[in-house]
C-alpha positions, -999 to 999 in steps of 0.1 A, spaced: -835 -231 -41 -856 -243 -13 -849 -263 10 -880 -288 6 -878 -290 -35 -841 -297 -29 -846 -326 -5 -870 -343 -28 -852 -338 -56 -822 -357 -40 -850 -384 -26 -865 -393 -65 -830 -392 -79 -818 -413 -53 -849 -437 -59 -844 -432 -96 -806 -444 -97 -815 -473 -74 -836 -490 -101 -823 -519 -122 -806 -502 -156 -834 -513 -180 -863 -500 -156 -842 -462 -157 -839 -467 -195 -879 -476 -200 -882 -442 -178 -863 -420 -200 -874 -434 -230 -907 -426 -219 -904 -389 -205 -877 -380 -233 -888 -363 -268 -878 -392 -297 -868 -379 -328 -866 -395 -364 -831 -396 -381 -819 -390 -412 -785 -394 -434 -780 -367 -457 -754 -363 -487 -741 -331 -502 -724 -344 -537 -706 -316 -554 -692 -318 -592 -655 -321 -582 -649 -308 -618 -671 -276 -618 -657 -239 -614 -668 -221 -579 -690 -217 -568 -699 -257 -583 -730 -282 -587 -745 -295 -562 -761 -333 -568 -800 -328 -568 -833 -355 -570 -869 -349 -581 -887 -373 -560 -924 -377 -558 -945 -358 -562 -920 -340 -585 -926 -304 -577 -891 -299 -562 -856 -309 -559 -846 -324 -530 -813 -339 -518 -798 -381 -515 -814 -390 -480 -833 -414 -459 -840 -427 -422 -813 -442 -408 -824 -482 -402 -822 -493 -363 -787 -496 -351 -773 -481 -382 -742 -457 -382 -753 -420 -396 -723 -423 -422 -737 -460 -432 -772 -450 -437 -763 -420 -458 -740 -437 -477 -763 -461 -479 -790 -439 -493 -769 -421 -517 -764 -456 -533 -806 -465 -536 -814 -428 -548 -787 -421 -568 -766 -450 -576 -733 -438 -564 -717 -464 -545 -693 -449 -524 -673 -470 -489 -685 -449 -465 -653 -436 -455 -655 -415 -483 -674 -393 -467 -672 -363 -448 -691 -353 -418 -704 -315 -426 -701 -288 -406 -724 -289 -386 -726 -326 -392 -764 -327 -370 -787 -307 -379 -819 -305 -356 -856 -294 -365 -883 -281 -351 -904 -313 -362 -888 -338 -344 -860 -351 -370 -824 -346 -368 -805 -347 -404 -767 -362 -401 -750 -343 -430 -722 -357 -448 -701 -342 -481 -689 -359 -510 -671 -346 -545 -673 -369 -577 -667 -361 -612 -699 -354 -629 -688 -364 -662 -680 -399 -655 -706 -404 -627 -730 -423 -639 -764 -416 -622 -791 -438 -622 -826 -437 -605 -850 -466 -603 -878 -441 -619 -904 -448 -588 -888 -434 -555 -866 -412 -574 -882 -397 -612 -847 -379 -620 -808 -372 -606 -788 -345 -623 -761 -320 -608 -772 -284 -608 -752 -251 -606 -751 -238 -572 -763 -200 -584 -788 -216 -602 -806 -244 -584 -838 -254 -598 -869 -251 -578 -858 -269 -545 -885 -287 -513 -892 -265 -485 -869 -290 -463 -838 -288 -487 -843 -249 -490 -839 -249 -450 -812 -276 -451 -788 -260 -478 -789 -228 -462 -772 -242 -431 -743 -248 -455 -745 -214 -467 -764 -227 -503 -796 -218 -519 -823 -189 -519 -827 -188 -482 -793 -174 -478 -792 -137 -478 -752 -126 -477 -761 -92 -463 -789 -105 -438 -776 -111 -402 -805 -129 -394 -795 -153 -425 -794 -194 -416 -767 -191 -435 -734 -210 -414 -711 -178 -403 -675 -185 -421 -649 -184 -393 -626 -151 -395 -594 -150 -415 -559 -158 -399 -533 -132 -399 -499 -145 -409 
């Protein structure tokens, strides 16, 4: 690097580390991309046969199925908000250390939103599902093979995890999550 770029470089940081804490943060916050986020829950059918259900929604306007989420209020955890939203959308009202971060647990788009997934199992037949009929028109679990007709954004989503018809097992180029390589013992 130069000699002149690097000397004022050092000169703004300098400047810029100077300044009172809430001045820096007002910077940053002003030069730095913002992005919306989400809380996310995958809720299998803890009773189904592999490869399972998978918890869907048909929200407005009703022409796909889409996954329990919402924005995360101000301040609130990722795992509170999504357990949270599970609970308004769904009616499953879970502590949310019940849980489980996903892997991966943040998933980032192109858009400007970040989705923080989390995993849950229940029994299907003694969850009892109920939807408030304006922000949510239907909850039912769904066979994994055989999802119903899904939103663009959950298509992308679920294949992350390896679900859904934008998976393609012999496709390298797949979005699907790679599986980590067996263990010899």
């Amino acid at each position: 690097m130069n000699s002149r770029p690097r000397a004022l470089r050092a000169l703004v940081y300098g400047v810029f580390y100077r300044l009172p804490h809430p001045v820096r943060r007002r910077i940053v916050r002003s030069f730095v991309p913002k992005y919306i986020v989400g809380g996310v829950t995958l809720v299998r059918d803890s009773e189904a046969p592999a490869p399972g259900r998978l918890l869907l929604l048909r929200q407005p306007p009703g022409r796909g199925w889409g996954l329990p989420a919402g924005l995360l209020r101000r301040g609130e955890a990722p795992i509170v908000g999504a357990a949270r939203e599970l609970a308004e959308e769904s009616g499953i009202t879970v502590d949310p250390r019940e849980l489980t971060p996903a892997v991966p647990n943040a998933v980032v788009h192109a858009k400007g939103w970040v989705d923080m997934v989390f995993e849950l199992s229940v029994p299907a037949s003694t969850t009892v599902l109920e939807v408030d009929g304006a922000e949510v028109y239907e909850a039912r679990f769904h066979p994994i093979d055989d999802l119903p007709r899904l939103t663009v954004a959950t298509a992308r989503l679920l294949a992350y995890y390896g679900i859904g018809p934008l998976v393609a097992p012999d496709d390298p180029t797949s979005m699907a999550r790679p599986t980590a390589p067996a263990r010899d013992e």
